[in-house]
C-alpha positions in Angstrom: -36.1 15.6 55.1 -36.8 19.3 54.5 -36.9 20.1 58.2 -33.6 19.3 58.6 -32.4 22.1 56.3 -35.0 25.0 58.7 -31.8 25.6 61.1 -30.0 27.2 57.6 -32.5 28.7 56.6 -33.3 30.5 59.9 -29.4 31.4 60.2 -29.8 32.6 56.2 -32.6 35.0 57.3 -30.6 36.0 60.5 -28.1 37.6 58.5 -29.9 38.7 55.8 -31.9 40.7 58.8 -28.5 42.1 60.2 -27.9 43.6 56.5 -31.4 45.7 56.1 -30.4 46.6 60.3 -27.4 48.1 58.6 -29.2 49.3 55.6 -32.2 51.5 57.4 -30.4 51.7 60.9 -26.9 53.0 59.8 -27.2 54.9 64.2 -28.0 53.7 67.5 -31.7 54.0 68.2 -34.9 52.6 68.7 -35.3 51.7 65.3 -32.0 49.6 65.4 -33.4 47.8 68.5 -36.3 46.8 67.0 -34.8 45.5 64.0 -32.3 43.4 65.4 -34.6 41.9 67.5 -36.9 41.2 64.6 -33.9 39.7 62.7 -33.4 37.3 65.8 -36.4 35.7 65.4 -36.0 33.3 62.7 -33.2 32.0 64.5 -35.6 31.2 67.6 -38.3 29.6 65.1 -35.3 27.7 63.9 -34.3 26.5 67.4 -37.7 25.7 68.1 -38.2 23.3 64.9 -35.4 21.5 66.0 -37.4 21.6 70.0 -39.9 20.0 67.6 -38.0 17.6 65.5 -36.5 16.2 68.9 -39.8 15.8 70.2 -41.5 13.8 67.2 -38.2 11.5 67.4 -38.9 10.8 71.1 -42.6 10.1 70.2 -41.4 7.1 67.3 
């Protein structure tokens, strides 16, 4: 039941990485690339639960 709530929580720690890319990035840069694409990563772990989840289902 808990895995159903990941897909939140990954878009919960999206945005909470878009505010610290705000925070300590305020210019363009390097350092602003490499944060955003830090903060896009829980949003791919999320999608790939949910690669998972589908998976599991299709193995029942």
């Amino acid at each position: 039941m808990i895995n159903l709530f990941i897909p939140l929580c990954g878009a919960a720690l999206f945005y909470s990485g878009v505010i610290i890319v705000e925070a300590f990035a305020p210019s363009a840069g390097r350092l602003r690339r490499i944060l955003a694409m830090a903060a896009f990563a829980p949003v791919m772990a999320a999608g790939l639960d949910v690669i998972e989840n589908a998976l599991h289902v299709t193995m029942l």
